[in-house]
C-alpha positions as CSV (number, residue, x, y, z in Angstrom):
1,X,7.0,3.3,-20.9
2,X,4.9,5.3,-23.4
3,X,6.5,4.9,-27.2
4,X,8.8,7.6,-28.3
5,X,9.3,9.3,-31.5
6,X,13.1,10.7,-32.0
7,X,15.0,12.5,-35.0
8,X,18.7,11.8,-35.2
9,X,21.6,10.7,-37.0
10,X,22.5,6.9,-37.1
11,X,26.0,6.3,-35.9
12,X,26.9,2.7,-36.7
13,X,24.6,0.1,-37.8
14,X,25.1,-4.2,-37.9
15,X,23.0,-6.9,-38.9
16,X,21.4,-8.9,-36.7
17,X,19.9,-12.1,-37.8
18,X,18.1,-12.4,-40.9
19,X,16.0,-9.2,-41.6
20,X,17.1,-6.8,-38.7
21,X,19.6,-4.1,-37.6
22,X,21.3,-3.4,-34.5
23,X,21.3,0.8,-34.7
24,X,23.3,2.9,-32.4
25,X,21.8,7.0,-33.2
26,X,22.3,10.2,-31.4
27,X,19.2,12.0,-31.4
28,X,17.8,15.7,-30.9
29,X,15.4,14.5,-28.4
30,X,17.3,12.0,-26.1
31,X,20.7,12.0,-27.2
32,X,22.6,8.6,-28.2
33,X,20.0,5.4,-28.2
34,X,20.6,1.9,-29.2
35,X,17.8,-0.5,-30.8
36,X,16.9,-3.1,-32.9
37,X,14.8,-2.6,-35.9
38,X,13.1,-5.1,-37.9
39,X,12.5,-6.1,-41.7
40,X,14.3,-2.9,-42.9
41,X,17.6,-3.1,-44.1
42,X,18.6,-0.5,-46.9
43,X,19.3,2.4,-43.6
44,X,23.2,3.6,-44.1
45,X,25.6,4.9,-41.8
46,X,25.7,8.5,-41.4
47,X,21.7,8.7,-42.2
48,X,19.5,11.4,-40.9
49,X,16.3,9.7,-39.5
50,X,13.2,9.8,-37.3
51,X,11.9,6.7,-35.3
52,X,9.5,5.5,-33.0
53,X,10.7,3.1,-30.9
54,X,9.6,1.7,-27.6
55,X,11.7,1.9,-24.9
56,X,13.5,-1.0,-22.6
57,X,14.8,-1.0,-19.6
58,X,17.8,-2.0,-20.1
59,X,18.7,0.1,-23.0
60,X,18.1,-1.9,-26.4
61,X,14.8,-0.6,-27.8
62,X,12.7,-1.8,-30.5
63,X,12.5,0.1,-33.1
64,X,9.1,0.3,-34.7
65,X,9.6,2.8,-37.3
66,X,12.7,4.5,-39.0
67,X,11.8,7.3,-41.8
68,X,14.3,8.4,-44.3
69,X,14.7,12.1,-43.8
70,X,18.6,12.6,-45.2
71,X,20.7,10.0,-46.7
72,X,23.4,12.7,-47.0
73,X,24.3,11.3,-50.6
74,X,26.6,13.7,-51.4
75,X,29.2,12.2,-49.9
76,X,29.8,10.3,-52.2
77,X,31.8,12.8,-53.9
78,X,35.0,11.4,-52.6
79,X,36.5,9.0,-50.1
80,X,37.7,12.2,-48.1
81,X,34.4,13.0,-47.5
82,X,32.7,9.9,-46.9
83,X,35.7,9.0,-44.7
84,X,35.3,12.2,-42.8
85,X,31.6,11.8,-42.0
86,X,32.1,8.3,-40.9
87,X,34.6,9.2,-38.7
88,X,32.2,12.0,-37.2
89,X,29.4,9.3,-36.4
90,X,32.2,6.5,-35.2
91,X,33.8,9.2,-32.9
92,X,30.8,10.3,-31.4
93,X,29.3,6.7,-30.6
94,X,32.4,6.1,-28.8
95,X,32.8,9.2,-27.2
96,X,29.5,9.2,-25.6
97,X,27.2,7.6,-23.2
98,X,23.7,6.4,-23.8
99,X,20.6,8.2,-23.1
100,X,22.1,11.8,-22.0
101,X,20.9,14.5,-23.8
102,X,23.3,17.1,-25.7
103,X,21.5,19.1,-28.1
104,X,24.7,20.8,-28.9
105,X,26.5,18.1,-29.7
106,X,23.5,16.9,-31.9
107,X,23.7,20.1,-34.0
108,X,27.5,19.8,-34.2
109,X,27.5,16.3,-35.9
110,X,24.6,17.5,-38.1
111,X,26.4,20.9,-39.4
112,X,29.8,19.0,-39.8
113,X,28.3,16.0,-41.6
114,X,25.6,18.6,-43.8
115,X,28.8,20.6,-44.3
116,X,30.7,17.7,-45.8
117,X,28.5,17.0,-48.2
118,X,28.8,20.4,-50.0
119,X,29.7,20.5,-53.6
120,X,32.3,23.2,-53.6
121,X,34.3,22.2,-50.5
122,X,37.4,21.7,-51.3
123,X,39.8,18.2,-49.9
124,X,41.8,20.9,-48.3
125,X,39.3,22.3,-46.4
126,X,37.7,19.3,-45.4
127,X,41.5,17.9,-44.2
128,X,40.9,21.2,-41.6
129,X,37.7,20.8,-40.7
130,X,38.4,17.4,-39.6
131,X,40.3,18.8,-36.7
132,X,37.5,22.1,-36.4
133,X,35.0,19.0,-35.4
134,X,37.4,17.3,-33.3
135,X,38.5,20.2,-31.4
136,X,34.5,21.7,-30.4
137,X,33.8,17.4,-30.2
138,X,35.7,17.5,-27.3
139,X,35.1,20.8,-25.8
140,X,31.3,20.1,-25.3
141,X,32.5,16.5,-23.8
142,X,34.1,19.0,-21.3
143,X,37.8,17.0,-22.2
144,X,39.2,19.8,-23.9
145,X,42.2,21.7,-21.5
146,X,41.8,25.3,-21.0
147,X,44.0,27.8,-22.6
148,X,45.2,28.4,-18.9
149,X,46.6,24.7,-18.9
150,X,49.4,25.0,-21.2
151,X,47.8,22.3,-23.6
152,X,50.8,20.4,-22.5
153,X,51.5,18.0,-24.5
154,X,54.5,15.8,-26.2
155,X,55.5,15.8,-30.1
156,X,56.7,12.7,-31.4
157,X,60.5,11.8,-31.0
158,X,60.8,13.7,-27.6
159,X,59.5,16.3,-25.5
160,X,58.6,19.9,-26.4
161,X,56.5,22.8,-25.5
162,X,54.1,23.6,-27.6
163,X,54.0,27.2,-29.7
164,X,52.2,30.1,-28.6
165,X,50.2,30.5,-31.9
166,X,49.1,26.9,-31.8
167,X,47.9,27.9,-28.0
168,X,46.2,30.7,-29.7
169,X,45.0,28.6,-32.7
170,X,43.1,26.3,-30.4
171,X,41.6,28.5,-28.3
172,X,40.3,30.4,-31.5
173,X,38.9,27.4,-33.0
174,X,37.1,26.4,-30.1
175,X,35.6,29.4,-29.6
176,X,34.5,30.4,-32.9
177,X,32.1,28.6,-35.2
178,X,33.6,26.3,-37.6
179,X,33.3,28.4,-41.2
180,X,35.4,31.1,-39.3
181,X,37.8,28.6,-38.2
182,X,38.2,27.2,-41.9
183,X,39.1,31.1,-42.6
184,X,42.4,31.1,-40.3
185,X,45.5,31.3,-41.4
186,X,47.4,29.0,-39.7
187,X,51.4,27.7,-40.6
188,X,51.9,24.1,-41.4
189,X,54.7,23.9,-38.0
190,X,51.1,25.4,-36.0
191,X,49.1,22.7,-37.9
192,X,51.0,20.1,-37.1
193,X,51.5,21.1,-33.6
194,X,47.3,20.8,-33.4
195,X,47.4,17.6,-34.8
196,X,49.8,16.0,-32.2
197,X,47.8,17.8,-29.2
198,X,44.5,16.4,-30.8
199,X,45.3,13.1,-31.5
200,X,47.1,12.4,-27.8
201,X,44.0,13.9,-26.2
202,X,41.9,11.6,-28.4
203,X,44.3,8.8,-27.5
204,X,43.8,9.4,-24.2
205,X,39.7,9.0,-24.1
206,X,39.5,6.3,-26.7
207,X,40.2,2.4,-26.0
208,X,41.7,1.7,-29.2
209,X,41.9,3.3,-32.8
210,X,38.8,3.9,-34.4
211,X,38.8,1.9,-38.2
212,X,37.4,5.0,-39.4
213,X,40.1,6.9,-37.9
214,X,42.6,4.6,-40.0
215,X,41.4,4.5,-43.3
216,X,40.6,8.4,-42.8
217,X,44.6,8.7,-42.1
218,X,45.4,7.1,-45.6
219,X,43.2,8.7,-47.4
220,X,44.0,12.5,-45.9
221,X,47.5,11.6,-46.5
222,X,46.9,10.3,-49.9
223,X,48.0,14.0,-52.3
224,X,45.9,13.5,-55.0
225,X,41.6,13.3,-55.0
226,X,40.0,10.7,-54.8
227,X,36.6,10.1,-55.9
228,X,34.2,7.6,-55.5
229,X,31.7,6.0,-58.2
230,X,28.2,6.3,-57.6
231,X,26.6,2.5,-57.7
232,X,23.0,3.9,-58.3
233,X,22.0,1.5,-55.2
């Protein structure tokens, strides 16, 4: 197969061997890739990239090049941040298949991690828009229930039907774009009630906890800001 040039957003990223990375990326052009790229190891995880990679047959390519295009350094404005992007990437990787195309979803992990990176968004916002991402995530994965279905689901410590504003909520959220959804006014009781439907959906299509998932859950819960310190590396 002819070599390929792709711009996307690397997912997760592991050495291999002395010199090389394994790199799993979700690109504009061909959606989620895999590959293996040689004698370069400073690339992070979330990065915005462009490669040129040759192509295999059995779905680990060899990456020839990979270009720097956004390191998204911001983040490291805080660990709610940084948490929050990592999650995005880790979510996504797991989520989705290799080699099928969804220029949507591209643009969604591109605007939520861009967004994060923002220097006047505040912990509180970012908190919501965690569940904005997971919410049109898993509508373009074609997992989210219709309003018409009820979004049936069961709060912890029993069962329960779920309020008609969080029915509302959701809908509104999926259907809008994400700054109008940060704009909502929605009750902590309606807020919580979106968290539970969200995280048994997401329990539903995941194998097993995500690590992001975990350390974002202490550090959302944690009330006070927490910032990172810039290493200059």
């Amino acid at each position: 197969m002819a070599i390929q040039k792709a711009e996307g957003i690397v997912l997760k990223r592991k050495h291999f061997r002395e010199k090389s990375l394994l790199l799993s990326l979700y690109t504009y052009q061909f959606g989620k890739i895999n590959g293996i790229l040689k004698g370069k190891t400073s690339i992070q995880s979330p990065a915005y990239v462009e490669v040129v990679f040759y192509p295999h047959k059995k779905g680990l390519h060899f990456i020839s090049e990979c270009n720097l295009k956004d390191s998204f350094t911001n983040l490291n404005k805080s660990l709610l941040a940084l948490g929050a992007a990592n999650y995005f990437s880790e979510l996504v990787d797991e989520l989705t298949f290799p080699e099928q195309r969804n220029r949507r979803l591209f643009n969604l992990l591109f605007v939520a991690i861009s967004f994060l990176t923002k220097e006047d968004i505040s912990e509180a916002d970012i908190r919501r828009f965690i569940s904005i991402f997971e919410i049109k995530l898993l509508g373009l994965l074609g997992v989210f229930p219709s309003s018409g279905s009820g979004y049936h689901f069961h709060p912890r410590g029993g069962n329960g039907s779920i309020l008609p504003g969080t029915v509302a909520s959701l809908s509104y959220l999926k259907r809008e774009d994400m700054k109008k959804g940060l704009l909502l006014k929605i009750s902590p009781q309606i807020n919580r009630q979106i968290r539970e439907v969200l995280e048994n959906l997401l329990s539903v299509h995941l194998e097993k906890k995500l690590k992001s998932q975990e350390f974002l859950e202490k550090v959302a819960s944690s009330p006070t800001t927490l910032k990172l310190r810039r290493t200059g590396k």
